[in-house]
DRENPA-3360 file (N, C-alpha, C; in nm, 2 decimals, always signed):
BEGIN
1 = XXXXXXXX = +0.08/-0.12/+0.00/+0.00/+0.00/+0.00/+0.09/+0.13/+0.00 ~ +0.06/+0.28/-0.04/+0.14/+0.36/-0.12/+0.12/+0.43/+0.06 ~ +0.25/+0.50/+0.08/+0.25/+0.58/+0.20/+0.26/+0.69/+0.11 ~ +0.15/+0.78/+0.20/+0.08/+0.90/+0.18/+0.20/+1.01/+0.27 ~ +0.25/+1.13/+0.27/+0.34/+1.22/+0.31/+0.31/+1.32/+0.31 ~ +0.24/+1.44/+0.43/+0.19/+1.56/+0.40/+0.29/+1.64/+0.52 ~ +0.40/+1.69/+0.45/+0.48/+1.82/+0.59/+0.46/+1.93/+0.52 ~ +0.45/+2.05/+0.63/+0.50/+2.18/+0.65/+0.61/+2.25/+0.73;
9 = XXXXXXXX = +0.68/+2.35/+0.69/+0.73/+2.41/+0.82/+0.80/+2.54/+0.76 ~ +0.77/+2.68/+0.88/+0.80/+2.76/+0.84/+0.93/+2.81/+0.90 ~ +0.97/+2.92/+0.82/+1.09/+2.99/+0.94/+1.15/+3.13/+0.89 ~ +1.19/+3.18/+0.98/+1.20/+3.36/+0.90/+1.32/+3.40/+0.91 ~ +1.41/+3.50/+0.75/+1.51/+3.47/+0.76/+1.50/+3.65/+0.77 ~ +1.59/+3.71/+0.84/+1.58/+3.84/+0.86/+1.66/+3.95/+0.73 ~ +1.73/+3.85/+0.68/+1.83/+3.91/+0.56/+1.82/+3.84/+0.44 ~ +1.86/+3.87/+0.29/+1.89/+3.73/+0.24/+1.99/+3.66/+0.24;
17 = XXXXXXXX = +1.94/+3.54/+0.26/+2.02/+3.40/+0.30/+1.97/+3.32/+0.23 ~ +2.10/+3.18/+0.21/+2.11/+3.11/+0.13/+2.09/+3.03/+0.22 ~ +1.97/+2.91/+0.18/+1.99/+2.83/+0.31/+1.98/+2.67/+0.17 ~ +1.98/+2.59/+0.24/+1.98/+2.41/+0.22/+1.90/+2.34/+0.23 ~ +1.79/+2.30/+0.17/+1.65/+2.24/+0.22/+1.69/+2.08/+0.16 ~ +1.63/+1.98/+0.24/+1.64/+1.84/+0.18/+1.48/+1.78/+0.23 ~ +1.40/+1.76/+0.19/+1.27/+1.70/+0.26/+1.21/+1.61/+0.19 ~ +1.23/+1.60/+0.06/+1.12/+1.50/-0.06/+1.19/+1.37/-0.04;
25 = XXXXXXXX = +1.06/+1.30/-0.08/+1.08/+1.14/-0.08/+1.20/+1.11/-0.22 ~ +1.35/+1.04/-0.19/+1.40/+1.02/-0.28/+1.37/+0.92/-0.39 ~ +1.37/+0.96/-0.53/+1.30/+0.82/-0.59/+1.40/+0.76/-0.67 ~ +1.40/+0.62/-0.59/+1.47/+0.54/-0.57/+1.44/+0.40/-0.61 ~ +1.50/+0.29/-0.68/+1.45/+0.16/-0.74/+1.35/+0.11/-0.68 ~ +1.36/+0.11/-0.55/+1.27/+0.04/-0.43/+1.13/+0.13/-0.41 ~ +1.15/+0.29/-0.44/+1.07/+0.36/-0.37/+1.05/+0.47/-0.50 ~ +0.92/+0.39/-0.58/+0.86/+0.50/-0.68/+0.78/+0.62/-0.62;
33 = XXXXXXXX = +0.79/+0.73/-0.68/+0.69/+0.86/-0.65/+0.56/+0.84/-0.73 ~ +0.46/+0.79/-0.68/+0.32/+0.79/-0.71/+0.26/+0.96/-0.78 ~ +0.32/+1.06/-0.67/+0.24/+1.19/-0.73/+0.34/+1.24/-0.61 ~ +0.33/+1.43/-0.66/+0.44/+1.48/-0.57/+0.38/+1.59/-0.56 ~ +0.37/+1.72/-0.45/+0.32/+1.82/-0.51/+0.42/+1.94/-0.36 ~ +0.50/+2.05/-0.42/+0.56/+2.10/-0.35/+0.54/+2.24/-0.37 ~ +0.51/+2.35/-0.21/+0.47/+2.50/-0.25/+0.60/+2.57/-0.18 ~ +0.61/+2.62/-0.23/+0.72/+2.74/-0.14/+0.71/+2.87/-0.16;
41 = XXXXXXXX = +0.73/+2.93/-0.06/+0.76/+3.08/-0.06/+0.85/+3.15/-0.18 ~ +0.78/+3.27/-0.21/+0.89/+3.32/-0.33/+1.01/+3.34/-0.29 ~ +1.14/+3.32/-0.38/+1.25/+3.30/-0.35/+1.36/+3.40/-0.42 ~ +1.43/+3.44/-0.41/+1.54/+3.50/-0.47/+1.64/+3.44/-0.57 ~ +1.63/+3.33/-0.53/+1.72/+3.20/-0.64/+1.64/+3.05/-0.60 ~ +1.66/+3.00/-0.64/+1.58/+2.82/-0.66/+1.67/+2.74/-0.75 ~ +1.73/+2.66/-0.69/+1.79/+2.52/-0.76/+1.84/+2.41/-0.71 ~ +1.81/+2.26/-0.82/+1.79/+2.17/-0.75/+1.98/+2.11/-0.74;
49 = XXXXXXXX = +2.04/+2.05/-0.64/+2.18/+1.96/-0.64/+2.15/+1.87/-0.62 ~ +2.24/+1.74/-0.64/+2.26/+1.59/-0.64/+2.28/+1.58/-0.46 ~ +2.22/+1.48/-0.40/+2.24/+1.41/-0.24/+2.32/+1.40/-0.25 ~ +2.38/+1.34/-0.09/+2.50/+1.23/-0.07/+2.45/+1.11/-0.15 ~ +2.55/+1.04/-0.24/+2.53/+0.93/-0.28/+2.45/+0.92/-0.37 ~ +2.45/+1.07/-0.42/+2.31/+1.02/-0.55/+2.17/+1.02/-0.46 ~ +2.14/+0.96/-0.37/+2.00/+0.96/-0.30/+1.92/+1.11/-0.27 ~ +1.82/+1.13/-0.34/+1.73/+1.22/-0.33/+1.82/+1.37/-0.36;
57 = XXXXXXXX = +1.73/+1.46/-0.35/+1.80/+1.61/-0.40/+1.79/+1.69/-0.28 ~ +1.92/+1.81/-0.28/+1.88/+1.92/-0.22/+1.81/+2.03/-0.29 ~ +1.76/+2.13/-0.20/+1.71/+2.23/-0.31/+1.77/+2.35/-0.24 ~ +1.86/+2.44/-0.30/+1.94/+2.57/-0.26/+1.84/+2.68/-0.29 ~ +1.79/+2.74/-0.18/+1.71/+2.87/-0.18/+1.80/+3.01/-0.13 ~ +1.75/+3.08/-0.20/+1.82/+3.27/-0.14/+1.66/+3.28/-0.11 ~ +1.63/+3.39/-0.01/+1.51/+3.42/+0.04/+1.54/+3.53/+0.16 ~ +1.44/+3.57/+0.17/+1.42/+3.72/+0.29/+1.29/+3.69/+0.34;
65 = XXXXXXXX = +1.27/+3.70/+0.44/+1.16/+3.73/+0.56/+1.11/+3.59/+0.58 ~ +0.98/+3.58/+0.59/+0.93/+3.47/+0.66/+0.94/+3.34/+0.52 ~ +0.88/+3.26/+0.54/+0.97/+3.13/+0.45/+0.89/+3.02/+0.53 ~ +0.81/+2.95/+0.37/+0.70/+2.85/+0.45/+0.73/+2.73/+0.33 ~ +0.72/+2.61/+0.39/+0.79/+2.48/+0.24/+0.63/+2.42/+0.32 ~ +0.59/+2.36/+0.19/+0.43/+2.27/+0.18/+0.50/+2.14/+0.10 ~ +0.47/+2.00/+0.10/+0.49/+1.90/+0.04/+0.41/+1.82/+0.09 ~ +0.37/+1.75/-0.03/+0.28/+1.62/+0.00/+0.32/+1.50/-0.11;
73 = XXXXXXXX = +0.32/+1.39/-0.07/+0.36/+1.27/-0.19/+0.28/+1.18/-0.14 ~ +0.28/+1.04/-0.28/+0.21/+0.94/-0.21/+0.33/+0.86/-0.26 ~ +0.43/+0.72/-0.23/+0.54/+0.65/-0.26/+0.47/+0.52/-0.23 ~ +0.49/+0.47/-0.38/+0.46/+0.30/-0.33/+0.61/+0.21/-0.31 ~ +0.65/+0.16/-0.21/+0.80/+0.09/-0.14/+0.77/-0.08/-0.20 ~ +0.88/-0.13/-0.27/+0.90/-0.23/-0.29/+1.06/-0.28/-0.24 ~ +1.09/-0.27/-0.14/+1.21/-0.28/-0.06/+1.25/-0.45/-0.07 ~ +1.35/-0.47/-0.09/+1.40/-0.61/-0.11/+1.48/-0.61/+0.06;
81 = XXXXXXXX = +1.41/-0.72/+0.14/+1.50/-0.69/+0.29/+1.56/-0.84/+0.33 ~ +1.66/-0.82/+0.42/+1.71/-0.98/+0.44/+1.70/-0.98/+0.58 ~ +1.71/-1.15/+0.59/+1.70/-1.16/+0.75/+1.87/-1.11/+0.83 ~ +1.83/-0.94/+0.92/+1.98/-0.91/+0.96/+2.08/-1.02/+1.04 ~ +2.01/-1.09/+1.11/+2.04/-1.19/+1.20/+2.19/-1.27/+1.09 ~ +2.10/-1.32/+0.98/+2.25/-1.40/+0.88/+2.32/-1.36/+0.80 ~ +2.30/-1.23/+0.77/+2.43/-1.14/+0.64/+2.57/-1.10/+0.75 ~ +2.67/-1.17/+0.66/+2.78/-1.17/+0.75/+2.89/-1.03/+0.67;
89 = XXXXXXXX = +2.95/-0.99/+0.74/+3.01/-0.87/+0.72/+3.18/-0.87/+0.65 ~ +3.12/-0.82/+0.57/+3.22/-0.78/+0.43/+3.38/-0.76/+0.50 ~ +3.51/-0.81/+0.47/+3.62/-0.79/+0.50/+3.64/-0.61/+0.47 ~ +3.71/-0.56/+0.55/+3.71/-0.40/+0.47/+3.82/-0.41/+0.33 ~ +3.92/-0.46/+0.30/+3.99/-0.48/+0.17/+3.88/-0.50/+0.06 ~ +3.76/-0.57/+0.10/+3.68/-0.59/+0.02/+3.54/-0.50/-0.02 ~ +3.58/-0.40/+0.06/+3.46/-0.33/+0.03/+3.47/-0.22/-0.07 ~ +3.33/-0.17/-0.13/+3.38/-0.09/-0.23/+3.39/+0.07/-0.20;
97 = XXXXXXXX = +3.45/+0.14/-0.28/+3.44/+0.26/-0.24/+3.37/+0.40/-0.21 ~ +3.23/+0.31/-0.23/+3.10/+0.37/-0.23/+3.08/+0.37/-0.02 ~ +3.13/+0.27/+0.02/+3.10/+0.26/+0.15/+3.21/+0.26/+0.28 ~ +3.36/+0.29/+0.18/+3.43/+0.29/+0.30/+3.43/+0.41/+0.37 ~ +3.45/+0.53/+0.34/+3.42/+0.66/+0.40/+3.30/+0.65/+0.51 ~ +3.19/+0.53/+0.51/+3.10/+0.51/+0.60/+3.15/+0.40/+0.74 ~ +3.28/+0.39/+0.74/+3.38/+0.35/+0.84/+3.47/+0.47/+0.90 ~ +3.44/+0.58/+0.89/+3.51/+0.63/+0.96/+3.43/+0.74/+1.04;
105 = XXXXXXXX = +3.52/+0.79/+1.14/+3.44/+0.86/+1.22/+3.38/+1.05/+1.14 ~ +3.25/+1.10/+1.19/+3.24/+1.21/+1.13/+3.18/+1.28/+1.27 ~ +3.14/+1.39/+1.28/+3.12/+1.50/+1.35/+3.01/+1.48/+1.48 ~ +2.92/+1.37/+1.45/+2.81/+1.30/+1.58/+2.84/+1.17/+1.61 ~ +2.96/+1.11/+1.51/+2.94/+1.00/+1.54/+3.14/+0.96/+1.55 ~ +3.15/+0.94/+1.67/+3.33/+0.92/+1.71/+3.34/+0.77/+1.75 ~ +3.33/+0.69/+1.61/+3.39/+0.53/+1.67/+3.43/+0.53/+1.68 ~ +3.60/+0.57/+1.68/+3.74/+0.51/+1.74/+3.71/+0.50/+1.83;
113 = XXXXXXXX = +3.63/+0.59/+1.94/+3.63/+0.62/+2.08/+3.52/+0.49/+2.15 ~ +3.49/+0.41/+2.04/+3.36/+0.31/+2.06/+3.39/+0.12/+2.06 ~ +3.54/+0.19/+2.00/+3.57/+0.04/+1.99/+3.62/-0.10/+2.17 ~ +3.71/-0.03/+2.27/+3.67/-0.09/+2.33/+3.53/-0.16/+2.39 ~ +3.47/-0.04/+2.38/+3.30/-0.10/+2.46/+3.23/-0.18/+2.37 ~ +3.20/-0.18/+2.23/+3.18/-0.29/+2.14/+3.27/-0.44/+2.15 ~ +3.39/-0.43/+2.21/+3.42/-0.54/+2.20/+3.37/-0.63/+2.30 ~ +3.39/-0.53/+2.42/+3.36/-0.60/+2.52/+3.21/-0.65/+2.54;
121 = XXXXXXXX = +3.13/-0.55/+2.50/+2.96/-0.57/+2.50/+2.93/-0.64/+2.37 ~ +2.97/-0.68/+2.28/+2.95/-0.76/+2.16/+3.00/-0.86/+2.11 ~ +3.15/-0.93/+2.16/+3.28/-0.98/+2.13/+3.24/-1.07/+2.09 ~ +3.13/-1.16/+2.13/+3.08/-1.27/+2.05/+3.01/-1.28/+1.93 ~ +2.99/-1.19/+1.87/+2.87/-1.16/+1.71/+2.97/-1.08/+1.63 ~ +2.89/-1.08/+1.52/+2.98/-1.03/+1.39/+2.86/-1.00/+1.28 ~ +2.93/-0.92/+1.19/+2.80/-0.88/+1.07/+2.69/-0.83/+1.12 ~ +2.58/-0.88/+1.03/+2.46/-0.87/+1.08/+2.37/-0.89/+1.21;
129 = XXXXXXXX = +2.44/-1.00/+1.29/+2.44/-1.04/+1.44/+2.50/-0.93/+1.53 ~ +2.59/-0.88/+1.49/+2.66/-0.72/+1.59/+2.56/-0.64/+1.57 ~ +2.52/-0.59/+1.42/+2.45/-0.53/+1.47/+2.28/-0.52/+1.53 ~ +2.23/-0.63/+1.50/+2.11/-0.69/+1.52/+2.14/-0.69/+1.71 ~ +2.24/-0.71/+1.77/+2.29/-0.71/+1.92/+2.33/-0.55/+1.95 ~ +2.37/-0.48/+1.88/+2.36/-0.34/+1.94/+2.22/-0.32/+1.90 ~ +2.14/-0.31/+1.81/+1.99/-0.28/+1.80/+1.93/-0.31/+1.94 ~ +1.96/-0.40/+1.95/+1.88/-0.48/+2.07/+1.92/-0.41/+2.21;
137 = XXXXXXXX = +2.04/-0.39/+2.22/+2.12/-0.33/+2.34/+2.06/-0.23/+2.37 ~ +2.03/-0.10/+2.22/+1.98/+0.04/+2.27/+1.85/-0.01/+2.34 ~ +1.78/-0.06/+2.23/+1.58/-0.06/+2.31/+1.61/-0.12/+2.44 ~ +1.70/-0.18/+2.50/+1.73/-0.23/+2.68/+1.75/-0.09/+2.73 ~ +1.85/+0.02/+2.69/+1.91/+0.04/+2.79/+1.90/+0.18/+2.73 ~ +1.87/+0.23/+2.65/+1.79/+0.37/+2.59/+1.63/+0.40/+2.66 ~ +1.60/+0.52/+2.70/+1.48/+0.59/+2.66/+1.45/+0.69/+2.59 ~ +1.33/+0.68/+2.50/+1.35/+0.76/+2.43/+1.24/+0.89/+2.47;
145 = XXXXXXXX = +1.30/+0.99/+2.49/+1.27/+1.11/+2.55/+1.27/+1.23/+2.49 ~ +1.12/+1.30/+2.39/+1.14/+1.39/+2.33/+1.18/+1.53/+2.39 ~ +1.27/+1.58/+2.34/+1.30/+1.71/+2.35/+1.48/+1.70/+2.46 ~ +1.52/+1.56/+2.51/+1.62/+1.54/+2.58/+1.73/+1.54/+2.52 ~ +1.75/+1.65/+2.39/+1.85/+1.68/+2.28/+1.88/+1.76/+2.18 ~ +1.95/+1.82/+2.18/+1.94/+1.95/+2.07/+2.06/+1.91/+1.98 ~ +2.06/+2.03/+1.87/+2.16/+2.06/+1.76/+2.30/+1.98/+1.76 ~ +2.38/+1.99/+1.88/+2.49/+1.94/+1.88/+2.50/+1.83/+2.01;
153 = XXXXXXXX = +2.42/+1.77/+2.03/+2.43/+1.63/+2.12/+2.47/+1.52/+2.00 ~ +2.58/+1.47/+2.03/+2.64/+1.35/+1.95/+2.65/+1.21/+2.01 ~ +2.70/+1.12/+1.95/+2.67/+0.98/+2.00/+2.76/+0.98/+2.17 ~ +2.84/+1.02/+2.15/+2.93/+1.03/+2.28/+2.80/+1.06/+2.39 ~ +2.75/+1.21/+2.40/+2.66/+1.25/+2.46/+2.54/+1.12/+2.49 ~ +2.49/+1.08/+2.42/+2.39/+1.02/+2.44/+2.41/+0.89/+2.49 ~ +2.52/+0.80/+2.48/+2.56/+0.72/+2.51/+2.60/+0.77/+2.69 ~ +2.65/+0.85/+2.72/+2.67/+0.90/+2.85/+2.51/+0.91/+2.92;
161 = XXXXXXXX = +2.43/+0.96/+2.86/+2.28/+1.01/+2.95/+2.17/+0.88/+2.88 ~ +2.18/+0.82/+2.81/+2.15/+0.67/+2.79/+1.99/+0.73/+2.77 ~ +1.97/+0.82/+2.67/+1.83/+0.92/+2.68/+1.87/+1.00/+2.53 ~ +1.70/+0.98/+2.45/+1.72/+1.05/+2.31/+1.58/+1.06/+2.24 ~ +1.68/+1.09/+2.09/+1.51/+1.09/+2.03/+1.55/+1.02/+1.89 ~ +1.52/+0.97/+1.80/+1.57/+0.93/+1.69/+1.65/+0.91/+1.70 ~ +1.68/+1.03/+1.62/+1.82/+1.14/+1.57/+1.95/+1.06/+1.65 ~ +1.92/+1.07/+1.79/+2.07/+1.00/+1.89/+2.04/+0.86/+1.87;
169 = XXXXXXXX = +1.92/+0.80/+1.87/+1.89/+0.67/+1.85/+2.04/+0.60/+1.72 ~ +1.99/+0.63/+1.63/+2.03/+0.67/+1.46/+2.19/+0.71/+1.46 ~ +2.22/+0.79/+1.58/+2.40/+0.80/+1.61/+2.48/+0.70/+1.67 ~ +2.39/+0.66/+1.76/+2.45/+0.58/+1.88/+2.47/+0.42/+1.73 ~ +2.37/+0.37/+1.71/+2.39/+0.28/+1.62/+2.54/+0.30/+1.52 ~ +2.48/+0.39/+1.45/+2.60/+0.42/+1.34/+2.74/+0.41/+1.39 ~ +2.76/+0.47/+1.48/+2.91/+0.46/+1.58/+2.93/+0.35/+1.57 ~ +2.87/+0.29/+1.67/+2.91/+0.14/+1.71/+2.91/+0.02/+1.59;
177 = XXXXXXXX = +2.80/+0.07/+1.48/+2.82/-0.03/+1.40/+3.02/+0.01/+1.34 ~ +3.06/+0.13/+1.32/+3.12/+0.17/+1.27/+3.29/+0.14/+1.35 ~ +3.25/+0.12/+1.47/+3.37/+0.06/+1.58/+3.35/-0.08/+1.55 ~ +3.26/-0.13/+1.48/+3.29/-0.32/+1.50/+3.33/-0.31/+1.33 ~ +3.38/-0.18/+1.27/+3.41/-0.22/+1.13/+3.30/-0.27/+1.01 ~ +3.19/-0.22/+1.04/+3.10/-0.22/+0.97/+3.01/-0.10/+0.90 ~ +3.04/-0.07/+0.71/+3.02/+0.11/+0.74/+2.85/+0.08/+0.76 ~ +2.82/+0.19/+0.77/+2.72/+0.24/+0.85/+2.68/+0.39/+0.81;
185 = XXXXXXXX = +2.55/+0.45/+0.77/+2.56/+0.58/+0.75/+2.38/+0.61/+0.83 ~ +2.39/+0.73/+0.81/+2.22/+0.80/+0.87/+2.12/+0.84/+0.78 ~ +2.01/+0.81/+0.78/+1.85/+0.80/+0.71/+1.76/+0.89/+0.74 ~ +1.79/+1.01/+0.65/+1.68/+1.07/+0.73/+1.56/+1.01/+0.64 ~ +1.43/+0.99/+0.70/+1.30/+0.92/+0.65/+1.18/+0.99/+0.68 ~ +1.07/+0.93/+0.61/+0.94/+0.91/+0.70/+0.85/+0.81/+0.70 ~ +0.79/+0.77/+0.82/+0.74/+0.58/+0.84/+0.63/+0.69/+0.93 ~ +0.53/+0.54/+0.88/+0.41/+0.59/+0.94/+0.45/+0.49/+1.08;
193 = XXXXXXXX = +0.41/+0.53/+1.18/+0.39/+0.51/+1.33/+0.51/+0.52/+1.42 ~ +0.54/+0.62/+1.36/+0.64/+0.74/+1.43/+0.54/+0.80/+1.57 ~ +0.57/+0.83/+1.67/+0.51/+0.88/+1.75/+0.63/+0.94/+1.82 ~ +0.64/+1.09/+1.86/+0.52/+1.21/+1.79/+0.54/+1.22/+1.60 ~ +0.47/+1.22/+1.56/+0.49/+1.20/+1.42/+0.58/+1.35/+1.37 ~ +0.70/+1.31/+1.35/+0.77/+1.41/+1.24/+0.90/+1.37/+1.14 ~ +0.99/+1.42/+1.13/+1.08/+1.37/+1.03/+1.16/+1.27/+1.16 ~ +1.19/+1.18/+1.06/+1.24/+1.05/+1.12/+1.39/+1.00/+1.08;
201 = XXXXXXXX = +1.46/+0.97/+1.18/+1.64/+0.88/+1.16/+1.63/+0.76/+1.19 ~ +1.71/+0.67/+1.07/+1.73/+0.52/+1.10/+1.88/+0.52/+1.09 ~ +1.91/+0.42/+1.07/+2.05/+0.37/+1.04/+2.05/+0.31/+0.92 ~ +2.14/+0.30/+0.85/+2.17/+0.18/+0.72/+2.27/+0.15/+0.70 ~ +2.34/+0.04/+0.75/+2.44/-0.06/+0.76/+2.51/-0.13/+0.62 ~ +2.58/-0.16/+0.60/+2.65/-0.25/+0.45/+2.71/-0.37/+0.52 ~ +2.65/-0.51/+0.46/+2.69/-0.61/+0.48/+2.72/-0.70/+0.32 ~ +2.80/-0.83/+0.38/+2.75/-0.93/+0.22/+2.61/-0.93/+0.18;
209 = XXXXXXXX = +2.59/-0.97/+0.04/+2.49/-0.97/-0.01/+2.47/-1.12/-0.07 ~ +2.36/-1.23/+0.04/+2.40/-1.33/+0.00/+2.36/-1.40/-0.10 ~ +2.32/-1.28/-0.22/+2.28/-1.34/-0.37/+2.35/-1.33/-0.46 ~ +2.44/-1.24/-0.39/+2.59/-1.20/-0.51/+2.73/-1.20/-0.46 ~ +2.86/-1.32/-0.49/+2.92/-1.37/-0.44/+3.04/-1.22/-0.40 ~ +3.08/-1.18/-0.30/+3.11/-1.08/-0.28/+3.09/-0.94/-0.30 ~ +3.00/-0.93/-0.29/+2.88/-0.81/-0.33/+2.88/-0.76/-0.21 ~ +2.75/-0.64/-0.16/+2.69/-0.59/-0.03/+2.56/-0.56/-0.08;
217 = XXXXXXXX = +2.48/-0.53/+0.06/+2.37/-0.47/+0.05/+2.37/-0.39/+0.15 ~ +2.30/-0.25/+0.13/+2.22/-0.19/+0.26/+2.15/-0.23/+0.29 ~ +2.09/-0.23/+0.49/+1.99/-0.29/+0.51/+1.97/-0.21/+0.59 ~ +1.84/-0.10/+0.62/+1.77/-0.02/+0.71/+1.76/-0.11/+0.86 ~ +1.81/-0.01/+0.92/+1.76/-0.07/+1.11/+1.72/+0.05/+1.19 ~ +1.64/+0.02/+1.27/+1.60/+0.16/+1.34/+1.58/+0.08/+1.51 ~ +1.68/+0.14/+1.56/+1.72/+0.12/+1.69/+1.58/+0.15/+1.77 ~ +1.47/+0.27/+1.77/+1.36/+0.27/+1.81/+1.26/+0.23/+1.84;
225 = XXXXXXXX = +1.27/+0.08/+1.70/+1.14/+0.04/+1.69/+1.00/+0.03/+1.63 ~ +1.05/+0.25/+1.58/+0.90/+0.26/+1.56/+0.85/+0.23/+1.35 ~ +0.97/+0.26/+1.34/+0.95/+0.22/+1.14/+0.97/+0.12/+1.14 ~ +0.92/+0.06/+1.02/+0.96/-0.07/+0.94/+1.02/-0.04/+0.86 ~ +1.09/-0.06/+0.81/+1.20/-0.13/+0.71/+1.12/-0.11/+0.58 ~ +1.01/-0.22/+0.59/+0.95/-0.22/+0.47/+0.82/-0.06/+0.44 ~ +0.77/-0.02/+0.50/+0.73/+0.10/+0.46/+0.77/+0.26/+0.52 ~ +0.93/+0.21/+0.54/+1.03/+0.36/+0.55/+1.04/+0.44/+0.42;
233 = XXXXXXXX = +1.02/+0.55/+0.40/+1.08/+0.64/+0.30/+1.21/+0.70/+0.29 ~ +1.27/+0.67/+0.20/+1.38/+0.77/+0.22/+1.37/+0.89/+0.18 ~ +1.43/+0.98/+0.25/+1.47/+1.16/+0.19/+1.60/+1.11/+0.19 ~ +1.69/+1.10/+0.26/+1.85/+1.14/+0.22/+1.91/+1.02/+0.27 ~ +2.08/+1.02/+0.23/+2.16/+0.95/+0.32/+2.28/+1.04/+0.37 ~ +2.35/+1.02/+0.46/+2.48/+1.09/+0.51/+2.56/+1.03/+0.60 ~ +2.67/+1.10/+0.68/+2.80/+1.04/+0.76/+2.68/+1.09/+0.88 ~ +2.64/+1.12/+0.92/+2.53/+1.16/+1.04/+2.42/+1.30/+1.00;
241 = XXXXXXXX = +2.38/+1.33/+1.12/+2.26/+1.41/+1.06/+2.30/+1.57/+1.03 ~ +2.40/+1.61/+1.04/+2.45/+1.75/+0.99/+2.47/+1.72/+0.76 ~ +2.44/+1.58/+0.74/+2.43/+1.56/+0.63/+2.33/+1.60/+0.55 ~ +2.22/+1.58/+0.61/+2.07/+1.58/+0.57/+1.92/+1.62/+0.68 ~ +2.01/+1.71/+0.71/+1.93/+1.80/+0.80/+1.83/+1.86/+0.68 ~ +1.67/+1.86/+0.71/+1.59/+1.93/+0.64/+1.61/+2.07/+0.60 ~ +1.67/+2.15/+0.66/+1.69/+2.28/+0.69/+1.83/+2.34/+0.74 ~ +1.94/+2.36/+0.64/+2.06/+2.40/+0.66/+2.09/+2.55/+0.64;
249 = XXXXXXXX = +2.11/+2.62/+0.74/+2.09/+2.80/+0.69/+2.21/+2.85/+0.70 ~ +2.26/+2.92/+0.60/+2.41/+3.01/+0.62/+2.36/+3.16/+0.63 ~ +2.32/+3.15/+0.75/+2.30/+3.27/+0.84/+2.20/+3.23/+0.91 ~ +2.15/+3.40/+0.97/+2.07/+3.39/+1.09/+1.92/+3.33/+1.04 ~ +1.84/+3.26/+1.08/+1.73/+3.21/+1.07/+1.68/+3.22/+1.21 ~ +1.55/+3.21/+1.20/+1.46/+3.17/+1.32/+1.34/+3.08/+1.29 ~ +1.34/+2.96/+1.33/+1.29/+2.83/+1.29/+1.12/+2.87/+1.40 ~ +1.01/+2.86/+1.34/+0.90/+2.87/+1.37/+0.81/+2.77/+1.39;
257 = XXXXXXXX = +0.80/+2.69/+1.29/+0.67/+2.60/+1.30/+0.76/+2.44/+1.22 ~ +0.69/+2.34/+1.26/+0.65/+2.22/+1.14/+0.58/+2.12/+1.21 ~ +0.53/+2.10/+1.11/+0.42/+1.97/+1.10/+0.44/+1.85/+1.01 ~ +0.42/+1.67/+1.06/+0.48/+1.60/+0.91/+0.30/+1.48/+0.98 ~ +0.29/+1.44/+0.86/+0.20/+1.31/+0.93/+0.23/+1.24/+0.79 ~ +0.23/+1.08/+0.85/+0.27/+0.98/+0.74/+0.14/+0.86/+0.79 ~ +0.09/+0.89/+0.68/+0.02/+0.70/+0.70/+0.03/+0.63/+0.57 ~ -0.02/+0.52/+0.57/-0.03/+0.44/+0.46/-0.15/+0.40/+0.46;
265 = X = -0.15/+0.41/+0.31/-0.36/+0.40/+0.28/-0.37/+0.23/+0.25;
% end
């Protein structure tokens, strides 16, 4: 069934500024766009750039004063998923260069600093089992607590106050997948039964692909609980969420309103 997508959100920019918007469903082999329909404030400049990785677009706006983005889609998902529990994890010599850069540490997410405590709390699992055992780890010993995080709380942070919301959900994973040597990158999405419903972080991991003899695949995990896999949308991928933040402003802005609701019809 096609998940339905209706966000807004406003924000006022006092000068003109160039800011970074990323919010549309990317369309993607797995995830056709049924219908699209996007309003925006008049603009001073408008144009569309390529994602990280090719996945979905940004759109570069110049604008002055207040500033309101309207979008609605419907996306039918045909997601090919494996069981995480038996995909065993790719040698790094062998991986390709689409995914090594997703082994190293970036700006929310500091594995080198993760690798003792994955060994010790994981030492027995590997591949898809490590991380299927850190998934499981956070929902034990995480709560998830809206508003217990702002702008620059990083995996370190949250792993200390053992308290989040996605977003740190979605760091804390990626690190650790990223300290057991497994790349690992961040999702920003939207899945229906999100609660409070708004824009949504998963994780997505690279393992073998056991239909293609040294191959990989991505496989979506959401340390939360609350998406599936199979009717998650993507908007973006990145090294963490300063990648694909909805709203990136080179200057002063004042963020006002948003609203997202996702269901599936």
């Amino acid at each position: 069934m096609p998940v339905t997508i209706e966000t807004r959100f406003a924000f006022t920019l006092d000068q003109p500024t160039d800011c970074l918007l990323q919010f549309e469903a990317a369309a993607l082999p797995e995830q056709q766009i049924l219908s699209a329909d996007m309003q925006l404030s008049d603009t001073l400049h408008f144009a569309r750039v390529a994602a990280e990785d090719e996945i979905g677009e940004r759109i570069w706006i110049r604008a002055t004063g207040d500033f309101e983005v309207g979008y609605r889609a419907s996306v039918a998902l045909d997601r090919q998923l494996a069981d995480l529990g038996t995909l065993a994890a790719l040698p790094p010599h062998e991986m390709p260069g689409e995914a090594v850069h997703y082994l190293l540490d970036s700006r929310y997410c500091p594995a080198d600093q993760f690798q003792p405590f994955v060994e010790a709390e994981f030492g027995g699992t590997s591949g898809g089992a490590r991380v299927a055992a850190i998934r499981d780890w956070l929902a034990e010993n995480f709560t998830y607590t809206p508003g217990s995080s702002g702008p620059e709380t990083g995996a370190a942070d949250s792993f200390i106050s053992r308290h989040g919301v996605c977003r740190d959900y979605a760091h804390v994973l990626v690190t650790m997948a990223r300290a057991s040597t497994i790349p690992a990158r961040y999702v920003s999405c939207y899945a229906p039964g999100v609660t409070p419903q708004d824009f949504h972080a998963v994780a997505e991991v690279f393992l073998a692909d056991p239909t293609i003899e040294g191959g990989g695949t991505w496989q979506l995990v959401d340390a939360t609980g609350m998406a599936n896999p199979t009717d998650t949308v993507k908007i973006g991928v990145g090294r963490d969420a300063a990648d694909v933040s909805f709203l990136t402003s080179f200057g002063p802005s004042n963020f006002r309103s948003s609203s997202v609701r996702v269901v599936q019809e």
